[in-house]
N, CA, C and O atoms as CSV, one atom per row, in Angstrom:
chain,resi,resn,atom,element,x,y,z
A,1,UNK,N,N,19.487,27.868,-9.138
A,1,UNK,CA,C,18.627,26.993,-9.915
A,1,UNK,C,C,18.355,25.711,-9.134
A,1,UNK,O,O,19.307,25.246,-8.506
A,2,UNK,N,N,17.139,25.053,-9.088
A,2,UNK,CA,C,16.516,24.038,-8.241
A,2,UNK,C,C,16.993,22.845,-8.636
A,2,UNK,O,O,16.543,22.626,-9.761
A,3,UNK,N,N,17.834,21.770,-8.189
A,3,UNK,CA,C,18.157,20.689,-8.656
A,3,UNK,C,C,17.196,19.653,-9.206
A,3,UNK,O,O,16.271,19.278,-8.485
A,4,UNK,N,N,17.305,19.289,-10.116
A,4,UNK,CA,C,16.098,18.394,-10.719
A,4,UNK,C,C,17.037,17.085,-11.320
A,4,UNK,O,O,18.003,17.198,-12.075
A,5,UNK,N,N,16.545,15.977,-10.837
A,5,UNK,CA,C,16.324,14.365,-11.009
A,5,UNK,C,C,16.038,13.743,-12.152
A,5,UNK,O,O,14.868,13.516,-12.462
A,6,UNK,N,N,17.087,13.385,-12.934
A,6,UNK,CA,C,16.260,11.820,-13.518
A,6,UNK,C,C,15.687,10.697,-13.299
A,6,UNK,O,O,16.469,10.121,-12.543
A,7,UNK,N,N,14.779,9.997,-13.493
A,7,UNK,CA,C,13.734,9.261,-13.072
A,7,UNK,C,C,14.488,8.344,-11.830
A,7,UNK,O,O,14.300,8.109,-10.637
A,8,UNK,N,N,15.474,7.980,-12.918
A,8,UNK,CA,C,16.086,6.818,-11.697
A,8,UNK,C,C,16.915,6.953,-10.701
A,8,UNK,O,O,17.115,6.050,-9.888
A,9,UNK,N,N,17.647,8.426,-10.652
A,9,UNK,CA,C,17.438,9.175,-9.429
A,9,UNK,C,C,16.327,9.354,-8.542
A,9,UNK,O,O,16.291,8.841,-7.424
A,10,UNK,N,N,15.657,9.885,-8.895
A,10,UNK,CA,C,14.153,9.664,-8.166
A,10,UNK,C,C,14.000,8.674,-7.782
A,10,UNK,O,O,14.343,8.581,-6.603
A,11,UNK,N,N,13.576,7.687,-8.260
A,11,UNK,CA,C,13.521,5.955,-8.011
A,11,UNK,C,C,14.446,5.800,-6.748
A,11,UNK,O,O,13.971,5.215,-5.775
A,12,UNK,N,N,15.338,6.134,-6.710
A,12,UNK,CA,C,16.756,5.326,-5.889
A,12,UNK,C,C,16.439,6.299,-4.263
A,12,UNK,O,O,16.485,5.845,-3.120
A,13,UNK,N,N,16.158,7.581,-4.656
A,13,UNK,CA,C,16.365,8.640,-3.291
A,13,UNK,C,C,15.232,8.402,-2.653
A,13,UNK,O,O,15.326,8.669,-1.455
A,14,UNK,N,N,13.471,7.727,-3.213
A,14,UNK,CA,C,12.427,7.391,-2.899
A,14,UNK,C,C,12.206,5.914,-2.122
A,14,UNK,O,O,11.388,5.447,-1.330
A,15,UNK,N,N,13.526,5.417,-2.880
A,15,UNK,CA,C,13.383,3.956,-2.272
A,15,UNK,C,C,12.369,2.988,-3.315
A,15,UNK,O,O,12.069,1.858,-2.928
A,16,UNK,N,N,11.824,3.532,-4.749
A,16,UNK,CA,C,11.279,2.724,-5.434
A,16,UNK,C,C,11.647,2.051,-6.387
A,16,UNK,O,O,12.780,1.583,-6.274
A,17,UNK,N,N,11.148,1.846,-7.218
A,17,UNK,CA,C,11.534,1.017,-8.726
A,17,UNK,C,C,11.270,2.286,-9.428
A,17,UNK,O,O,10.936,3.292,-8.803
A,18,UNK,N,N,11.431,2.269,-10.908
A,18,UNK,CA,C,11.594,3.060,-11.830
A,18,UNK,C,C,9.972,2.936,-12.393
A,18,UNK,O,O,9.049,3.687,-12.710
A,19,UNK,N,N,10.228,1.669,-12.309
A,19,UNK,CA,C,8.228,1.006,-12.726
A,19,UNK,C,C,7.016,1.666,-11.928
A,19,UNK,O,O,5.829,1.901,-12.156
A,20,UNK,N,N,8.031,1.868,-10.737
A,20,UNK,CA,C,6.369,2.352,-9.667
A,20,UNK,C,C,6.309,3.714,-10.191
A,20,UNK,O,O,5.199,4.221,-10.354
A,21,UNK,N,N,7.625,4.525,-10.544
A,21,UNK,CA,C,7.462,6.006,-10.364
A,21,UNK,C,C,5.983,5.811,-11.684
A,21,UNK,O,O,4.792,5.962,-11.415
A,22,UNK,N,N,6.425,5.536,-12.726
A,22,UNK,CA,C,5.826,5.275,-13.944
A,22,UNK,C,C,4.199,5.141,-13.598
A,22,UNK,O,O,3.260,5.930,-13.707
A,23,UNK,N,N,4.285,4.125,-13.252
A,23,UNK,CA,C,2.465,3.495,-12.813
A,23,UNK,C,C,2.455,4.756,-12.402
A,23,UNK,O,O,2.478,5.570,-13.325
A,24,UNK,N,N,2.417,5.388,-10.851
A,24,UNK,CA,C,2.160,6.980,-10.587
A,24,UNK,C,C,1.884,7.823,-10.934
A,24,UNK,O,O,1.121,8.580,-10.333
A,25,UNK,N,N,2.609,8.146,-12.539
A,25,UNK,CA,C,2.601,8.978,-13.107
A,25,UNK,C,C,1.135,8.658,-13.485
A,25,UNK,O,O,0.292,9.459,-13.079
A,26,UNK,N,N,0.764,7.708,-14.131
A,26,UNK,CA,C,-0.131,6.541,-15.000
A,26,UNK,C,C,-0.984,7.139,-14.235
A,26,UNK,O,O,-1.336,8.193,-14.764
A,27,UNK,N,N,-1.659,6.892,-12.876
A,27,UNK,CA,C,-2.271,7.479,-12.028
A,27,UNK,C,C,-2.782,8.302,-11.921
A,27,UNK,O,O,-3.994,8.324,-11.710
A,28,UNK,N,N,-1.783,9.662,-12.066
A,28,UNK,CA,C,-1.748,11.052,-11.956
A,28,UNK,C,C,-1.717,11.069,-10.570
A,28,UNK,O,O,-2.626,11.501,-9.861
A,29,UNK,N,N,-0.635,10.583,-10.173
A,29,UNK,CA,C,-0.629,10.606,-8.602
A,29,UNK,C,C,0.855,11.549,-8.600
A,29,UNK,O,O,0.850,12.159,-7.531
A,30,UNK,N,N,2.046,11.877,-9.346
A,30,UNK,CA,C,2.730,11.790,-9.321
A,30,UNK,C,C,3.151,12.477,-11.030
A,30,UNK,O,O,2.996,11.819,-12.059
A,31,UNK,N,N,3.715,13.969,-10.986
A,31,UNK,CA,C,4.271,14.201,-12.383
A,31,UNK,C,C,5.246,14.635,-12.271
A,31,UNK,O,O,5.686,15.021,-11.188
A,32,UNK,N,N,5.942,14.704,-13.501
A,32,UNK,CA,C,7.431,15.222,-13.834
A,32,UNK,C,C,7.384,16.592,-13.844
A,32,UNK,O,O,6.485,17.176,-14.449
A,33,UNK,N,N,8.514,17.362,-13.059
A,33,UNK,CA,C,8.473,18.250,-13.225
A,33,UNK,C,C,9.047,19.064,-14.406
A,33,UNK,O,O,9.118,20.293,-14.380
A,34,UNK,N,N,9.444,18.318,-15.422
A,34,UNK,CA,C,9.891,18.906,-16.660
A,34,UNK,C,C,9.762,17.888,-17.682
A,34,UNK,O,O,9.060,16.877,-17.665
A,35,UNK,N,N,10.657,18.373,-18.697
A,35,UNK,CA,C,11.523,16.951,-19.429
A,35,UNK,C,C,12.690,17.897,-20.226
A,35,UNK,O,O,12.651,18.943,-20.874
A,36,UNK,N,N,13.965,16.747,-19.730
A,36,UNK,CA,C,15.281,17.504,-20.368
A,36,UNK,C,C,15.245,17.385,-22.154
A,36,UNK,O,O,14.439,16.577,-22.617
A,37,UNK,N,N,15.948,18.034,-22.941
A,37,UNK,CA,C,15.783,18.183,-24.184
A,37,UNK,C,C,15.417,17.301,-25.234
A,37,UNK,O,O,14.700,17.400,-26.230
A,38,UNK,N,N,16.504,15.912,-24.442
A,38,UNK,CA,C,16.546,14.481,-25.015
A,38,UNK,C,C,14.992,13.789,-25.170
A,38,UNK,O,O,14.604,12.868,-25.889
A,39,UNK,N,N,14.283,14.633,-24.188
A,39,UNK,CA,C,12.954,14.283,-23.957
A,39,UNK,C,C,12.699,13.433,-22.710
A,39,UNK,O,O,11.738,12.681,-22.868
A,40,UNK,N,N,13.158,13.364,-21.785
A,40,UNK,CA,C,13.833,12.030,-20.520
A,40,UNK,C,C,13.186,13.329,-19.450
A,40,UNK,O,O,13.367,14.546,-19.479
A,41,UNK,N,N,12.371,12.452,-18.531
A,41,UNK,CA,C,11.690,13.127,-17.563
A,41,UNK,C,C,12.465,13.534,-16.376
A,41,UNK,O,O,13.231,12.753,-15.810
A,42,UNK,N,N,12.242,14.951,-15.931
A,42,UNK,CA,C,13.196,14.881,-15.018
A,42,UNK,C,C,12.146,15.369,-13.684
A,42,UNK,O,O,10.959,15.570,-13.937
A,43,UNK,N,N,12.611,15.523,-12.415
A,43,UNK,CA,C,11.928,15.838,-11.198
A,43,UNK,C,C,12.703,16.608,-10.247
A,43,UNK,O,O,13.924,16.540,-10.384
A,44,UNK,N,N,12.296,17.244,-9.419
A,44,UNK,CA,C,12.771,17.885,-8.604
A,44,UNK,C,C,12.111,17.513,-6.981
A,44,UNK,O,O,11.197,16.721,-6.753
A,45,UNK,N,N,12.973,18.443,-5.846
A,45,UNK,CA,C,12.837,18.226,-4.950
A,45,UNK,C,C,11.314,18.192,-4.355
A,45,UNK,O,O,11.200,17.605,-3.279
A,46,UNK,N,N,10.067,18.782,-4.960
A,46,UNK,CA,C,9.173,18.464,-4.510
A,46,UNK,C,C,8.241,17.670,-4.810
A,46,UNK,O,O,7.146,17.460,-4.287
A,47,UNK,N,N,8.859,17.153,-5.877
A,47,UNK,CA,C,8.534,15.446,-6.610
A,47,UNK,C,C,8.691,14.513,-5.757
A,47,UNK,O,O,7.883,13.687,-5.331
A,48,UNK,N,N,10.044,14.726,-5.467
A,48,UNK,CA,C,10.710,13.727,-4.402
A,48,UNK,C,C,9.810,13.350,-2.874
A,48,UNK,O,O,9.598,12.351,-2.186
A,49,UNK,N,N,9.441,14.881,-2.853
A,49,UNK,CA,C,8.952,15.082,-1.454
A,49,UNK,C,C,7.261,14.100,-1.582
A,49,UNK,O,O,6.807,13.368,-0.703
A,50,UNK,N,N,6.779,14.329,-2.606
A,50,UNK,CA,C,5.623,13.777,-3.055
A,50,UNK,C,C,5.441,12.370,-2.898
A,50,UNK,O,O,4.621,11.702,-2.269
A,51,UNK,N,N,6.770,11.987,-3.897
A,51,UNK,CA,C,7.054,10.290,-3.981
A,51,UNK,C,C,7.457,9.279,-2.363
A,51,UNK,O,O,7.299,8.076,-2.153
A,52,UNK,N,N,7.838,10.032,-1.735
A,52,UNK,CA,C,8.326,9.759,-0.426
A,52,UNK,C,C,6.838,9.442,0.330
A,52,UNK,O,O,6.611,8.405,0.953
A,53,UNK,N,N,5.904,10.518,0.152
A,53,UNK,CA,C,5.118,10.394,1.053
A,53,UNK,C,C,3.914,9.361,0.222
A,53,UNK,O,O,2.973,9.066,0.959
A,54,UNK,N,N,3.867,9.021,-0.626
A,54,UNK,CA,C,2.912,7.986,-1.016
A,54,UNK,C,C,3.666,6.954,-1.200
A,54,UNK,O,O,3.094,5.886,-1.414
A,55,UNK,N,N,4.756,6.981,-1.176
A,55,UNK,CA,C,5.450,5.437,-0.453
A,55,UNK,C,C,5.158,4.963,0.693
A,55,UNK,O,O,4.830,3.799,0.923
A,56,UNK,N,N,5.333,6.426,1.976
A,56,UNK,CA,C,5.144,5.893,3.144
A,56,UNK,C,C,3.790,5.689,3.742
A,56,UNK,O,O,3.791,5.234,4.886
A,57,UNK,N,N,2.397,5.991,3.070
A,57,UNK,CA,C,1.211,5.811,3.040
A,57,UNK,C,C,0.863,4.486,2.684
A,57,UNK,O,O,0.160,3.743,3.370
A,58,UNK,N,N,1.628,4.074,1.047
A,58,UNK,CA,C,1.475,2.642,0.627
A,58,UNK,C,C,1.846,2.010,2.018
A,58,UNK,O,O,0.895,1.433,2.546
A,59,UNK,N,N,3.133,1.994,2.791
A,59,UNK,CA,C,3.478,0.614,3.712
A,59,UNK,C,C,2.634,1.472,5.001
A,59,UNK,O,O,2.428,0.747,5.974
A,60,UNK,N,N,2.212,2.655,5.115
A,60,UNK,CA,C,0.481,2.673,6.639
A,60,UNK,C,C,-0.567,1.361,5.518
A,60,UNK,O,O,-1.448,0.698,6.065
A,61,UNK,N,N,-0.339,1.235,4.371
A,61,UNK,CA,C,-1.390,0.291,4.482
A,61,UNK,C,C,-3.189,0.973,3.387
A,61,UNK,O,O,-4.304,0.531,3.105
A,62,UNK,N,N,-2.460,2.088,3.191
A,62,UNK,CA,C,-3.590,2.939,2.539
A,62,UNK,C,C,-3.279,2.488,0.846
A,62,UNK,O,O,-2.218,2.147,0.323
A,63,UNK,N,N,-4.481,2.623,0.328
A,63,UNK,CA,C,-4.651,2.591,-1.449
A,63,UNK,C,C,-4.546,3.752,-2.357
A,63,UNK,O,O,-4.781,4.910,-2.011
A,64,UNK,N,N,-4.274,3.475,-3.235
A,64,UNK,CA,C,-3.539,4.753,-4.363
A,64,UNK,C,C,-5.025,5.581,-4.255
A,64,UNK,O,O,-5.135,6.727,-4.690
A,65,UNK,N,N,-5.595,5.210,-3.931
A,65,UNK,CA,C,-7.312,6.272,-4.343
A,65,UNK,C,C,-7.018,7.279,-3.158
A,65,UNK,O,O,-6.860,8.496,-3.252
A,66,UNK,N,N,-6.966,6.128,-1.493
A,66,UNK,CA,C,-6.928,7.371,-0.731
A,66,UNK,C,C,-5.700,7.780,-0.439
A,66,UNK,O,O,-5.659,8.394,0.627
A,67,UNK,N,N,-4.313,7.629,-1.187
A,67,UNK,CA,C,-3.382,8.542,-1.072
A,67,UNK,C,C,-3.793,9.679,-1.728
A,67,UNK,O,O,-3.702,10.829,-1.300
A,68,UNK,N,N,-4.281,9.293,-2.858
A,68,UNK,CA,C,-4.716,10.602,-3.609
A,68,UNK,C,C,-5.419,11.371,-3.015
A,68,UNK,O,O,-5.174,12.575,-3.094
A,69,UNK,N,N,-6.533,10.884,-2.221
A,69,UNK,CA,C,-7.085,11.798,-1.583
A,69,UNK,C,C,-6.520,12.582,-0.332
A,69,UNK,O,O,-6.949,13.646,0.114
A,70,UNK,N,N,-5.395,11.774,0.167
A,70,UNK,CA,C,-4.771,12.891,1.472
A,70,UNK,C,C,-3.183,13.464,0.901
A,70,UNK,O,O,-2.252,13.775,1.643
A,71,UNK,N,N,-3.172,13.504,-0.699
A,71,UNK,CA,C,-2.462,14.290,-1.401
A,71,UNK,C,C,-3.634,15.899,-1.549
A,71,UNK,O,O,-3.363,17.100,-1.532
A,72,UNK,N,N,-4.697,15.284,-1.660
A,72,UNK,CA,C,-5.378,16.321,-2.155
A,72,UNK,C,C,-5.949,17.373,-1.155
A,72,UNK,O,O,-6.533,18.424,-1.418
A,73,UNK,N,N,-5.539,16.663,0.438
A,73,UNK,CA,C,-5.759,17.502,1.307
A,73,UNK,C,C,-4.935,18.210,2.001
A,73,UNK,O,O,-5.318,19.028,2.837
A,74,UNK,N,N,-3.196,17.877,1.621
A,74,UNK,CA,C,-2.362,18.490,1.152
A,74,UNK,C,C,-2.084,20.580,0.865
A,74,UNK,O,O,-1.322,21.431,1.324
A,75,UNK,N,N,-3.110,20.550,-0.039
A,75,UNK,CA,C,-3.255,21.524,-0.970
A,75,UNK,C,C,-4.637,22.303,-0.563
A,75,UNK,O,O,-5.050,23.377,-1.002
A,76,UNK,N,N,-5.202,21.468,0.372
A,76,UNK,CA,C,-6.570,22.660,0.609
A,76,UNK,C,C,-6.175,23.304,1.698
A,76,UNK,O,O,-5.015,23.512,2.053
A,77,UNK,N,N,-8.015,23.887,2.674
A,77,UNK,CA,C,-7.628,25.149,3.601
A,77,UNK,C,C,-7.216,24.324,4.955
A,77,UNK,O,O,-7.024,23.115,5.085
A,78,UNK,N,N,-7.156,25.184,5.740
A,78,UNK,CA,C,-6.904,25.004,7.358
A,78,UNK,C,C,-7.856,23.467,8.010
A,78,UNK,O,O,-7.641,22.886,9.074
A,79,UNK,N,N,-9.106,23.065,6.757
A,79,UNK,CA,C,-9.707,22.127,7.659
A,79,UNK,C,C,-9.142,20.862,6.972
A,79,UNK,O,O,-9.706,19.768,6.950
A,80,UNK,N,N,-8.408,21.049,6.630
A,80,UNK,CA,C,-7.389,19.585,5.706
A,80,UNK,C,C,-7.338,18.876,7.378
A,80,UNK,O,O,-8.292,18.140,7.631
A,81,UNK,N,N,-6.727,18.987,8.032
A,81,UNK,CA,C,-6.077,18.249,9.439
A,81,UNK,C,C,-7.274,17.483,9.814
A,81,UNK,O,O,-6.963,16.301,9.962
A,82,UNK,N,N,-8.375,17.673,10.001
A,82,UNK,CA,C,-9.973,17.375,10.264
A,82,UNK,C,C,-10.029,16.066,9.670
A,82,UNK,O,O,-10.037,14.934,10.153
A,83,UNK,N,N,-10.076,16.660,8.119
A,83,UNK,CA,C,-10.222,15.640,7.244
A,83,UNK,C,C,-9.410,14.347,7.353
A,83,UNK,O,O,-9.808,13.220,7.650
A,84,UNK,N,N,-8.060,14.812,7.013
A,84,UNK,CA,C,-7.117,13.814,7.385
A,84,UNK,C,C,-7.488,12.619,8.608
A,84,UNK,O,O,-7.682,11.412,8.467
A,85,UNK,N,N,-7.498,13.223,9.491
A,85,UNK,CA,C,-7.563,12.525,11.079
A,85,UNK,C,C,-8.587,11.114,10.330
A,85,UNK,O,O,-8.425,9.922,10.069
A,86,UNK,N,N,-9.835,12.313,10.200
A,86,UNK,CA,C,-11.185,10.995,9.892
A,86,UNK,C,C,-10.841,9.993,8.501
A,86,UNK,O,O,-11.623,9.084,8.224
A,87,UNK,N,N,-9.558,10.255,7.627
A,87,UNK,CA,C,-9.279,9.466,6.681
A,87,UNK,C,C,-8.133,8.063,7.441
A,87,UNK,O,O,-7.924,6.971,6.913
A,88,UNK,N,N,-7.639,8.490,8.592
A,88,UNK,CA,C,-6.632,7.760,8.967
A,88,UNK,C,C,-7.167,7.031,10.066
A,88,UNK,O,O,-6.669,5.990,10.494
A,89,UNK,N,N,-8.710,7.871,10.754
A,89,UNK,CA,C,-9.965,6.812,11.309
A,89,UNK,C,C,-10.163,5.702,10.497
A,89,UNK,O,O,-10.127,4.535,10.888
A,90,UNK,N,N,-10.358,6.052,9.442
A,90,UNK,CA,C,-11.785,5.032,8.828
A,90,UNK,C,C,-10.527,3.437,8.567
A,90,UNK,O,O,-10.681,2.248,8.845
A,91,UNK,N,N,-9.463,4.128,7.986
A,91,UNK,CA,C,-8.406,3.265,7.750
A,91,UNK,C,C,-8.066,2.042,8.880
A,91,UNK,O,O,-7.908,0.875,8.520
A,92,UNK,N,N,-7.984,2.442,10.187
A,92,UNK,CA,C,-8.003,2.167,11.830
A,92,UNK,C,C,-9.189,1.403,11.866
A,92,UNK,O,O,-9.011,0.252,12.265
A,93,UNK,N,N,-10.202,1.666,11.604
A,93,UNK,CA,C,-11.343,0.702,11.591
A,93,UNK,C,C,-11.258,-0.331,10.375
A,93,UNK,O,O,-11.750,-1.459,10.383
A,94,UNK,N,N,-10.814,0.036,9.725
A,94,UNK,CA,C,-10.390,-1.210,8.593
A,94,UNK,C,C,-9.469,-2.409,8.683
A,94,UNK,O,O,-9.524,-3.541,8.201
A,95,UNK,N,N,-8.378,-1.615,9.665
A,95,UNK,CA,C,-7.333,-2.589,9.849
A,95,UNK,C,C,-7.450,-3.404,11.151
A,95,UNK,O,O,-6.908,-4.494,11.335
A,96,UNK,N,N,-8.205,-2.761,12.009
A,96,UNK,CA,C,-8.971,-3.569,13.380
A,96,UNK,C,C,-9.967,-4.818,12.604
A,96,UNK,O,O,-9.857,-6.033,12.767
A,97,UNK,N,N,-10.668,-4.298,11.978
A,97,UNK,CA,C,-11.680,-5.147,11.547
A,97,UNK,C,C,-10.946,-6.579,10.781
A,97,UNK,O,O,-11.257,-7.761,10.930
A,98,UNK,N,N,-9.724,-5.884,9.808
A,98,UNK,CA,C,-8.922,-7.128,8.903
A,98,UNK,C,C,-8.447,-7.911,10.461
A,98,UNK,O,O,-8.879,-9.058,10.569
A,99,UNK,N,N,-7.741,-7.472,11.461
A,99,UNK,CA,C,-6.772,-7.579,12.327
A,99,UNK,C,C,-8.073,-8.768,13.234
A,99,UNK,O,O,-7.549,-9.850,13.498
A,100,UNK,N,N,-9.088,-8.697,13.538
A,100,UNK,CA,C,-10.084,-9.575,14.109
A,100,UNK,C,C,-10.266,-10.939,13.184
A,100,UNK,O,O,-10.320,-12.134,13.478
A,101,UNK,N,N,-10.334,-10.218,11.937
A,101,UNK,CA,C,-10.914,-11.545,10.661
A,101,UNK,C,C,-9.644,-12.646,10.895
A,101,UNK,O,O,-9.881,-13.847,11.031
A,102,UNK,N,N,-8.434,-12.161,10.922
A,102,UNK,CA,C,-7.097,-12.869,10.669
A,102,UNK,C,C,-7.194,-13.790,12.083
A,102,UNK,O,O,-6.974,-15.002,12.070
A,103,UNK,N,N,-7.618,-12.908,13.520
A,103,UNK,CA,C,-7.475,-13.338,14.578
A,103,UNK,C,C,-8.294,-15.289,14.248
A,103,UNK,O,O,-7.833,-16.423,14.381
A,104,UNK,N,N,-9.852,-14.648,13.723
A,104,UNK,CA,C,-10.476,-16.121,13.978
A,104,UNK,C,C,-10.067,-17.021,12.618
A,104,UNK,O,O,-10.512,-18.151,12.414
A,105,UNK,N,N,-9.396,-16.509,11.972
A,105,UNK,CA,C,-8.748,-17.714,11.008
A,105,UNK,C,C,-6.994,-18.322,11.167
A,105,UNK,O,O,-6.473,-19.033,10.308
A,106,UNK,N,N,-6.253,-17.833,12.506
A,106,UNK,CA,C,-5.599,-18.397,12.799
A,106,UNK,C,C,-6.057,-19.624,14.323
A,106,UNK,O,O,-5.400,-20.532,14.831
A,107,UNK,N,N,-7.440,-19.083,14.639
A,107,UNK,CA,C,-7.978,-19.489,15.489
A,107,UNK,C,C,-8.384,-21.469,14.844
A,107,UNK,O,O,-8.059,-22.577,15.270
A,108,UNK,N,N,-9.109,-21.040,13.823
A,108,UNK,CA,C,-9.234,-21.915,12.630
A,108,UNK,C,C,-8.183,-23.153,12.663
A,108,UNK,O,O,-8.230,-24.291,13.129
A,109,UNK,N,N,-7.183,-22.377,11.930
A,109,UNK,CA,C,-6.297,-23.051,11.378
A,109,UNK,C,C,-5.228,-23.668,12.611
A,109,UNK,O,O,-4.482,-24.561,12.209
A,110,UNK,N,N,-5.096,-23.294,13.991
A,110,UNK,CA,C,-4.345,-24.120,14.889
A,110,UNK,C,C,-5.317,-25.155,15.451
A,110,UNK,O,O,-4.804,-26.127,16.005
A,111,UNK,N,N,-7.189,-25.054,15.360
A,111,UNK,CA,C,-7.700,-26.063,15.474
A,111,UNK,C,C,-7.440,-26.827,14.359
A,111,UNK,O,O,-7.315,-27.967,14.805
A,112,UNK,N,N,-7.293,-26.856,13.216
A,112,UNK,CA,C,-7.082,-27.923,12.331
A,112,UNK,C,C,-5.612,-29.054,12.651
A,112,UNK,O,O,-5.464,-30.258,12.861
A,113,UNK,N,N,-4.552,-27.611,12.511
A,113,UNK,CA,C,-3.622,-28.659,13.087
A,113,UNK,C,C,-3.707,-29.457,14.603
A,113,UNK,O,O,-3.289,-30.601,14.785
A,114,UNK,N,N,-4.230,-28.746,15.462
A,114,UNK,CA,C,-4.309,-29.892,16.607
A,114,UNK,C,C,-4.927,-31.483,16.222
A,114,UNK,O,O,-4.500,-32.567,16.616
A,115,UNK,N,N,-5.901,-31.238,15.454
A,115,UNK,CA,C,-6.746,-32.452,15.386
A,115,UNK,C,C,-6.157,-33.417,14.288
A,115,UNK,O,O,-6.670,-34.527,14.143
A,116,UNK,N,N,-5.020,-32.992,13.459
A,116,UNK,CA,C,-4.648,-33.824,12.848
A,116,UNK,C,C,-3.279,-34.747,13.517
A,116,UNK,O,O,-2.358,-34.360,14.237
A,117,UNK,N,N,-3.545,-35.953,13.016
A,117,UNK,CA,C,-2.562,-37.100,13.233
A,117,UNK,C,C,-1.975,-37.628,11.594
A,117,UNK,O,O,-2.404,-38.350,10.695
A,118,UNK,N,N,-0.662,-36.731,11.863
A,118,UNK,CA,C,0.661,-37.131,10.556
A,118,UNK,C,C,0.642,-38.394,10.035
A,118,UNK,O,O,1.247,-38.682,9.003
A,119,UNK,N,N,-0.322,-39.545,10.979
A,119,UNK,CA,C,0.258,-40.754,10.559
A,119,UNK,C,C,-0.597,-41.526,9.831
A,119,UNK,O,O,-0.335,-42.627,9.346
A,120,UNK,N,N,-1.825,-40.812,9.751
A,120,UNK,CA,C,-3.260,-41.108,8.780
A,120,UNK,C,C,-2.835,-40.761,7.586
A,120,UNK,O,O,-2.073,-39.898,7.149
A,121,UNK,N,N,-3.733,-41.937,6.972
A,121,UNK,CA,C,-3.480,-41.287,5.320
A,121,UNK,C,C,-4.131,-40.455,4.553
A,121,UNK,O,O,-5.359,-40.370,4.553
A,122,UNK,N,N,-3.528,-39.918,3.989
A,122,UNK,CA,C,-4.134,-38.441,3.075
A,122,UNK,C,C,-5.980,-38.590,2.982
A,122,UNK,O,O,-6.767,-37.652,3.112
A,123,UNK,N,N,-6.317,-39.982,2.735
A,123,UNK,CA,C,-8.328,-40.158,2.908
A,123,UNK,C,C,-8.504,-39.444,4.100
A,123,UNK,O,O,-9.059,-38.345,4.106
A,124,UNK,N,N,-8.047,-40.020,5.170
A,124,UNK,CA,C,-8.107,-40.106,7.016
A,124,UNK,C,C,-8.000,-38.709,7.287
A,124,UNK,O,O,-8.427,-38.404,8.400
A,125,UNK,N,N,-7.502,-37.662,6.515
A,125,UNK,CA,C,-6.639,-35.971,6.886
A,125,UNK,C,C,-7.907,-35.379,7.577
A,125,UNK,O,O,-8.865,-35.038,6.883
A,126,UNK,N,N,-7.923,-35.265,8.800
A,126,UNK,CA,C,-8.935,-34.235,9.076
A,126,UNK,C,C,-8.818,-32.493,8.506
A,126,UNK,O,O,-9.724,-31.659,8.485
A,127,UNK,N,N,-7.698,-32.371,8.175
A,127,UNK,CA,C,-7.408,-30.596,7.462
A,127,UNK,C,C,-8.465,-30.675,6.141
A,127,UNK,O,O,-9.438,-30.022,5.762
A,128,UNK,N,N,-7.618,-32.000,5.601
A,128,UNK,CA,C,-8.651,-31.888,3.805
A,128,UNK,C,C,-10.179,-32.476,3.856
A,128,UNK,O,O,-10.950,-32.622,2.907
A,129,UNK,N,N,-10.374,-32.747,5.133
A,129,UNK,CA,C,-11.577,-33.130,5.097
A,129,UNK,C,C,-12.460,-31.545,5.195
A,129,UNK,O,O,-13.204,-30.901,4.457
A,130,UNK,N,N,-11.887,-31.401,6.526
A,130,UNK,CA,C,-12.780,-29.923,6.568
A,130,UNK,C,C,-12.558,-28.911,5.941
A,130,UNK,O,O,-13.226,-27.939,6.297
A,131,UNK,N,N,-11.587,-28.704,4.806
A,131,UNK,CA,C,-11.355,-27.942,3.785
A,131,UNK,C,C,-12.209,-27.965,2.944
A,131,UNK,O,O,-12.542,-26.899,2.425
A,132,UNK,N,N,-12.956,-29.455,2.470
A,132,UNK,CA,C,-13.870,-29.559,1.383
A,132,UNK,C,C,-15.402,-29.532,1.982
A,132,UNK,O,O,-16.449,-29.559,1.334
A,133,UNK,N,N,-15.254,-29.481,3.196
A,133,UNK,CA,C,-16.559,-29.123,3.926
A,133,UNK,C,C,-17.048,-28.128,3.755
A,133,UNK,O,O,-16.311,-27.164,3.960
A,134,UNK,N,N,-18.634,-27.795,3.263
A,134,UNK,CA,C,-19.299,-26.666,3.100
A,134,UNK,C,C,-19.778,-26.158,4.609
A,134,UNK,O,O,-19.984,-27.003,5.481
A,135,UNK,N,N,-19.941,-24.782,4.872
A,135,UNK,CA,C,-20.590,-24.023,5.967
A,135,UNK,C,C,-21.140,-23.403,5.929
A,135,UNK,O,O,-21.569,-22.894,6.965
């Protein structure tokens, strides 16, 4: 007989909260594979296996929509791998693109601090000046 989990088993072997399994479920990203008599949800090992991998998708940086969607490619034919690749492209171009935006706003923000002098008063701040500056 297949060992099956209570939630917060699950929770603990996944590395989550009890709350996330929940939201998931909420989702339909994520179901119980039973419920014991008491009525208390229980899961098994390929729950687990499930919960693991849209954990480790959440910290690649991907959203519950397109986990769902490379859950769902999971379960299709031989051209799932295809798919995948170009889902973990588009992602790569997303995070280059965030990874540039961040570049010119730390670019930004060490020109601000250069130009300020600690010893002016809060009127004098060149940071809050050009903070309230329109562009």
């Amino acid at each position: 007989m297949e060992r099956l989990f209570p939630i917060g088993e699950l929770a603990r072997r996944a590395e989550v909260s009890v709350q996330t399994v929940r939201y998931y479920e909420r989702q339909k990203l994520l179901l119980p594979s039973g419920r014991k008599d008491s009525g208390y949800r229980v899961y098994d090992e390929k729950a687990l296996k499930r919960l693991k991998f849209i954990r480790r998708s959440k910290e690649l940086g991907f959203t519950l929509r397109e986990i769902k969607g490379l859950l769902d490619l999971r379960v299709e034919s031989a051209s799932a791998c295809g798919k995948a690749q170009k889902k973990v492209n588009d992602k790569l171009t997303t995070v280059e693109r965030k990874i540039r935006g961040l570049e010119s706003l730390r670019k930004v923000l060490n020109e601000l601090v250069e130009c300020c002098n600690r010893r002016r008063p809060t009127e004098e701040c060149p940071i809050l000046k050009a903070i309230e500056e329109e562009r």
